[in-house]
C-alpha positions as CSV (number, residue, x, y, z in Angstrom):
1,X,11.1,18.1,36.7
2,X,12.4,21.5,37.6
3,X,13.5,22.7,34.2
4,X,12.3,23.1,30.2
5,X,13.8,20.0,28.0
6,X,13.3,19.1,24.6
7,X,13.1,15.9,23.7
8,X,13.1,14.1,20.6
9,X,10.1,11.9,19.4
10,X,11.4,8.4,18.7
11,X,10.5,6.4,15.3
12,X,8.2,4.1,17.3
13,X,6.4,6.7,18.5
14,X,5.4,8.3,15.0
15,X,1.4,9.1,15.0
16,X,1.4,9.4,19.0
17,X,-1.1,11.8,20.1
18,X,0.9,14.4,22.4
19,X,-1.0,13.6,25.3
20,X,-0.4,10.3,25.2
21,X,3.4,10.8,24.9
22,X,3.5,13.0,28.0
23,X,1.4,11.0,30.2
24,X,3.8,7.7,29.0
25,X,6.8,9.7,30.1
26,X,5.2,11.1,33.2
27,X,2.4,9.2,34.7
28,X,2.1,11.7,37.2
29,X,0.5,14.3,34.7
30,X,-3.5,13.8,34.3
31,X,-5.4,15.5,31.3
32,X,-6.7,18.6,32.6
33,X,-2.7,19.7,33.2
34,X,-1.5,18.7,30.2
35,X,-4.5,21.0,28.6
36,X,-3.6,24.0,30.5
37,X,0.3,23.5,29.3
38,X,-0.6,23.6,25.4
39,X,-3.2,26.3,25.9
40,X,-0.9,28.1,27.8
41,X,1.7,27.6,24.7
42,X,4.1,26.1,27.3
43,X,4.5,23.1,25.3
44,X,5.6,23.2,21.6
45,X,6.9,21.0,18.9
46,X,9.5,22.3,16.8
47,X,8.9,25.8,17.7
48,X,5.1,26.1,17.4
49,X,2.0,25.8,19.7
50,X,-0.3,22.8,19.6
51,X,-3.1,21.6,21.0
52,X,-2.8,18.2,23.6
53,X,-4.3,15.7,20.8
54,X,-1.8,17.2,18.5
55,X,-0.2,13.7,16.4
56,X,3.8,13.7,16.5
57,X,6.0,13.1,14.0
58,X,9.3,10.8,14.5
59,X,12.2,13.5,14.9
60,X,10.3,16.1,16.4
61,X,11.6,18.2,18.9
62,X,8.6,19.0,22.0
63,X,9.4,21.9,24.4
64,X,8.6,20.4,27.8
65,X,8.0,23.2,30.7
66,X,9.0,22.1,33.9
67,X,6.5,19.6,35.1
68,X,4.2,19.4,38.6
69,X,6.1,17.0,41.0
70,X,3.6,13.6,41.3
71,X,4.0,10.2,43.1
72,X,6.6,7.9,41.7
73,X,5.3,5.8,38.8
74,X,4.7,2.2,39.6
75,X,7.6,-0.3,38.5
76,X,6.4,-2.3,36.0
77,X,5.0,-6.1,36.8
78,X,7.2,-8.8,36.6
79,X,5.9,-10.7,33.3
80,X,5.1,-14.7,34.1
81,X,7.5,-17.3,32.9
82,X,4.9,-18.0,29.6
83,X,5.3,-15.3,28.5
84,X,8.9,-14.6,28.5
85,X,9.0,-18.0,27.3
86,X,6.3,-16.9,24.4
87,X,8.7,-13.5,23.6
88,X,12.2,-15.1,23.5
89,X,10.1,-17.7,20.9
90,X,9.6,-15.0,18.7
91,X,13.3,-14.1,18.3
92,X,14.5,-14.5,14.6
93,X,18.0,-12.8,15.3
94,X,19.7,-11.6,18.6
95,X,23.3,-10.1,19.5
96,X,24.5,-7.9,21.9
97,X,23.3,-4.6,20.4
98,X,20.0,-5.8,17.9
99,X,17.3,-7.6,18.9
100,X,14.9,-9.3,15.7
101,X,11.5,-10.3,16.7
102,X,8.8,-12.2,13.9
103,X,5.6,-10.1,15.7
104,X,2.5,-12.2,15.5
105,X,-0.7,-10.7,13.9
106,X,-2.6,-9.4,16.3
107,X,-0.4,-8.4,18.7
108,X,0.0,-5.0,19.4
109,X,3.5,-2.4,19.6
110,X,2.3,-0.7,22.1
111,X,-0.3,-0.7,24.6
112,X,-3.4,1.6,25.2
113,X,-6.2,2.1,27.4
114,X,-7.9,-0.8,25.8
115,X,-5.0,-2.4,25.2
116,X,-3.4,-4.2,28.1
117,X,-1.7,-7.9,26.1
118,X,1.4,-5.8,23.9
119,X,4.6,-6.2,22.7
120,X,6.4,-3.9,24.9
121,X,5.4,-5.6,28.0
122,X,7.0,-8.6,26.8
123,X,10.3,-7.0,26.4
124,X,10.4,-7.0,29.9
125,X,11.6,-11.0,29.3
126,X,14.9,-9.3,28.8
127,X,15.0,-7.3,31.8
128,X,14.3,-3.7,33.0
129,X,16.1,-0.9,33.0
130,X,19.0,-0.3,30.6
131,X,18.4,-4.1,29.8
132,X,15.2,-3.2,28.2
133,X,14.9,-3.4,24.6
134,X,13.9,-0.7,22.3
135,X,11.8,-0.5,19.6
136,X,13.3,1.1,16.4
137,X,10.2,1.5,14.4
138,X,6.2,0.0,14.2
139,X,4.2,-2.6,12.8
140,X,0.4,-2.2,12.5
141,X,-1.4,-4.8,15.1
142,X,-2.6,-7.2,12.3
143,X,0.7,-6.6,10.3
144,X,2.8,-9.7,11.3
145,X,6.7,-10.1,10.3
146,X,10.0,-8.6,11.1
147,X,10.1,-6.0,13.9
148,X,13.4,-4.7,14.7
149,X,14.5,-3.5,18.5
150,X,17.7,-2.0,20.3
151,X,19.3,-3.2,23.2
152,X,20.7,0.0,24.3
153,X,19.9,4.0,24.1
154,X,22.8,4.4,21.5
155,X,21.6,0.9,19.1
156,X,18.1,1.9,19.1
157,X,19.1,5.6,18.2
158,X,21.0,4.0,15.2
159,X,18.3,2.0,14.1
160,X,15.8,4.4,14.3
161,X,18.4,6.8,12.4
162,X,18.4,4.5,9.3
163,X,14.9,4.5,9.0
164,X,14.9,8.1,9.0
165,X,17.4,8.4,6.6
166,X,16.0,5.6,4.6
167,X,19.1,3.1,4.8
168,X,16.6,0.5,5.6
169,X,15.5,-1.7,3.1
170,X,11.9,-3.1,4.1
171,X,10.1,-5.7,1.9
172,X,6.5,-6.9,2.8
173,X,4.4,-9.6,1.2
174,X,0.6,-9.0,0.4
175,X,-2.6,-10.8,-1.0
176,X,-4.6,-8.1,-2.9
177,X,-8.0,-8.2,-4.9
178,X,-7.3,-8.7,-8.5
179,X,-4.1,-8.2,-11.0
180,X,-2.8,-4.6,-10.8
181,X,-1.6,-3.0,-13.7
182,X,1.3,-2.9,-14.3
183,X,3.0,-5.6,-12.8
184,X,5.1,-3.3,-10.9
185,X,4.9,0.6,-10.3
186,X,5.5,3.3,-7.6
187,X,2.5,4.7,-6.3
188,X,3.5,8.1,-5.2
189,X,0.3,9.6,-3.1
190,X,0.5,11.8,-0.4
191,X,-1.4,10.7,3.0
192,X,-3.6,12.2,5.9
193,X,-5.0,11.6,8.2
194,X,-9.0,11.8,9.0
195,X,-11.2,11.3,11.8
196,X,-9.8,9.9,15.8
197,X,-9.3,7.2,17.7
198,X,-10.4,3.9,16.3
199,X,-12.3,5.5,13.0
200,X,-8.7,7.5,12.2
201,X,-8.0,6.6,8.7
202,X,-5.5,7.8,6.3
203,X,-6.7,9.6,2.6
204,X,-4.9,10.4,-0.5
205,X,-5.1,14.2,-0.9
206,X,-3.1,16.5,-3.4
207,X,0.3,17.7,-3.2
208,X,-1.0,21.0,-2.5
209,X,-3.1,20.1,0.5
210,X,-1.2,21.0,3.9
211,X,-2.4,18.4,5.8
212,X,-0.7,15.8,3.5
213,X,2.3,14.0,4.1
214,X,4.8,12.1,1.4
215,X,4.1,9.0,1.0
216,X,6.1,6.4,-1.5
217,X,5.5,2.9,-2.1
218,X,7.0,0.6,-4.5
219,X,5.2,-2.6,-5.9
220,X,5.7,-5.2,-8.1
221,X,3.9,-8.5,-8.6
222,X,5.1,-12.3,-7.6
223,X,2.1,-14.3,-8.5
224,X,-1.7,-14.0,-9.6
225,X,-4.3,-16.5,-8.9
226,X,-6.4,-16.2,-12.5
227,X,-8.4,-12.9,-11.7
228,X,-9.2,-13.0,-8.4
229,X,-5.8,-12.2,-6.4
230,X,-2.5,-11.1,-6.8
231,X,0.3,-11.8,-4.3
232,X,2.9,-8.4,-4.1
233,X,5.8,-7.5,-3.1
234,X,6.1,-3.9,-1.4
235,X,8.7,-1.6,-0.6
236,X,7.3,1.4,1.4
237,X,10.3,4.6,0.9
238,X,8.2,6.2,3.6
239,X,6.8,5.8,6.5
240,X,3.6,7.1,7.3
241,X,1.0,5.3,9.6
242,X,-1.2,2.5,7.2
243,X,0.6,3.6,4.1
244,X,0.6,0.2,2.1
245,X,-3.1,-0.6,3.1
246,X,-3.8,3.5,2.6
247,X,-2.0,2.9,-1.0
248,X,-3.2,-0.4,-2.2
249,X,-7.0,0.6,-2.0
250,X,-6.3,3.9,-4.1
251,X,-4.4,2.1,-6.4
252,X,-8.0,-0.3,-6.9
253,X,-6.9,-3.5,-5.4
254,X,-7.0,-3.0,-1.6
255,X,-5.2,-6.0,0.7
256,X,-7.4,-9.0,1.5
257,X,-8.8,-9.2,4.9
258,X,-8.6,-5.4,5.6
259,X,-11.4,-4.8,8.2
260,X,-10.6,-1.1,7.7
261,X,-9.3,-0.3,4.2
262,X,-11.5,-2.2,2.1
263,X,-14.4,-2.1,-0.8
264,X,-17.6,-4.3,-1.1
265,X,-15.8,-6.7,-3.8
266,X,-12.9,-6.9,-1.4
267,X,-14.5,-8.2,1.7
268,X,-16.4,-10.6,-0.4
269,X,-13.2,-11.6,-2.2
270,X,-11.5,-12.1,1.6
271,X,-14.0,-14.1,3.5
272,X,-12.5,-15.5,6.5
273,X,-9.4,-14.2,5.9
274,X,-7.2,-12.2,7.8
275,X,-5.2,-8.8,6.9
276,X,-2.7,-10.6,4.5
277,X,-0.3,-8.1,5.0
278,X,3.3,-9.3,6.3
279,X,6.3,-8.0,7.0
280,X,9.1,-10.3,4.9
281,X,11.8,-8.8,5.1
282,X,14.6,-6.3,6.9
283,X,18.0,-5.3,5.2
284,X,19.4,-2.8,7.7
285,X,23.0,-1.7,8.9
286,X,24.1,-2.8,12.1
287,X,24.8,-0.7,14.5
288,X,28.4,-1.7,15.4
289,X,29.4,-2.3,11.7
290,X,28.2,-4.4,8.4
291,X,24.4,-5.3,7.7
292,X,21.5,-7.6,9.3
293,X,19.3,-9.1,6.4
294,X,16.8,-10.9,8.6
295,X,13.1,-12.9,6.6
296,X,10.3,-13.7,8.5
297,X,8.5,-17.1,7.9
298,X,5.0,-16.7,6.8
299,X,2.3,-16.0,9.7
300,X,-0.5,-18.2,10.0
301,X,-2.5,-15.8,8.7
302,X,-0.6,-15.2,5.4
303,X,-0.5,-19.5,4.9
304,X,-4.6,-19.7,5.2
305,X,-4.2,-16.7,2.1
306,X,-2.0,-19.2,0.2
307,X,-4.0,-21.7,0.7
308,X,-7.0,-19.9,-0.5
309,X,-5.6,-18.5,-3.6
310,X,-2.9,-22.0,-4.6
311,X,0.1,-19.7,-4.3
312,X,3.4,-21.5,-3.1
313,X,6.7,-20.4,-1.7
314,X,8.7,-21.2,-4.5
315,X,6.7,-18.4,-6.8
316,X,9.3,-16.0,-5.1
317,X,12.6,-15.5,-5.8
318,X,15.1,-16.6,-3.1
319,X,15.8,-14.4,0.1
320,X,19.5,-13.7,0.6
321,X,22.4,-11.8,-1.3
């Protein structure tokens, strides 16, 4: 690259370290480089030096300095018939512009070093290219549900645009220790986040503290089982990285089968469960005109909580207008 670009930081890519981010966009650029760049204040975000394991933000503008020429990346491998035959299963609603998939728990967004089975190497069952869907926003690895995707530059721009703006209406679905109270509330708690890697965690902190970000959740309760469990429905107005799980255990009634965000009672509460956290539901305007309400059946994981605590489908009100 022979001159300085900025570049936007898209909504899936929220909580990327910088690094990470450079090194997806060119593969060509190995660690030490990418150092000597931020030390060298060459790259910015919006304006300001950071340092390489600097976290982005969706919306961000980085200053990128013209880069060392490398080898070509490699084109990605051809996915095997399964397994574009397991993506196109997960389709709950498809046109020419929006792609809708129901992600599994477990499966991951995006991939890692340690991470090699992900979601975006599926999308290559739709082709390469231009042809290559785009992911609009996250889900957590053991979060299962509704996951919306462009099918061009300009779609996915939209979609990540209403998130942004907050045009999109997401509803999730959760098994939590005990009855909250009240039945429904807004737990309005500022987020940030501690420690790296896999021991990164997010913490409440006080309005005042400058490493805090917003954070807005709305909650209000479908069904208890006696003492022991309530089932909740959540509307997060934000979108910062484990906010619901991050919320829920400040609030005293952390989700069941949180390996991460958890208390003593909790775990005990969960046994074999699973994170029963799931995404339900997507109200979002399409990108060509009018809106995509899209539910996602329950995951496995989220029927074996049902199961456990008696709660049945009907408990909810009806999806749809």
């Amino acid at each position: 690259m022979s001159e300085v670009k900025l570049v936007t930081v898209g909504a899936a890519e929220d909580g990327i370290r910088l690094d990470r981010w450079l090194r997806r966009r060119w593969p060509a650029l190995n660690q030490v480089q990418i150092h000597k760049l931020a030390r060298g204040g060459q790259l910015r975000v919006n304006g300001a030096r950071v340092k390489a394991d600097s976290r982005l933000v969706a919306g961000a503008l980085v200053r990128v300095p013209p880069l060392p020429e490398g080898p070509l990346p490699r084109p990605p491998e051809a996915i095997s018939d399964r397994d574009a035959t397991f993506a196109r299963g997960l389709v709950l609603y498809e046109d020419d512009e929006v792609l809708i998939l129901n992600k599994p728990a477990g499966l991951a967004v995006q991939g890692g070093t340690k991470t090699l089975h992900h979601l975006d190497r599926l999308l290559g069952a739709w082709g390469e290219g231009p042809r290559r869907p785009r992911l609009a926003h996250r889900l957590d690895r053991d979060t299962s549900g509704v996951l919306a995707l462009g099918k061009s530059p300009d779609a996915a721009a939209r979609l990540s645009g209403a998130f942004a703006r907050r045009r999109a209406c997401k509803t999730y679905w959760a098994l939590v220790e005990g009855n909250p109270k009240p039945d429904a509330g807004v737990v309005d708690l500022p987020l940030a986040k501690l420690g790296a890697e896999d021991r990164e965690r997010m913490v409440p902190v006080g309005p005042g503290d400058p490493n805090g970000k917003a954070a807005v959740t709305e909650y209000a309760t479908i069904a208890r089982a006696g003492l022991r469990a309530a089932w909740l429905a959540l509307e997060p107005q934000t979108g910062r990285t484990h906010q619901l799980r991050a919320h829920l255990l400040a609030l005293g009634h952390p989700i069941l089968g949180d390996p991460k965000y958890n208390t003593l009672s909790s775990v005990a509460a969960s046994g074999p469960l699973k994170l029963q956290l799931h995404a339900r539901r997507l109200v979002i305007p399409h990108p060509g005109g009018g809106v995509i309400d899209v539910s996602a059946p329950l995951s496995p994981e989220m029927r074996e909580g049902f199961r456990r605590f008696g709660f049945e489908l009907t408990e909810a009100a009806p999806v749809g207008p």
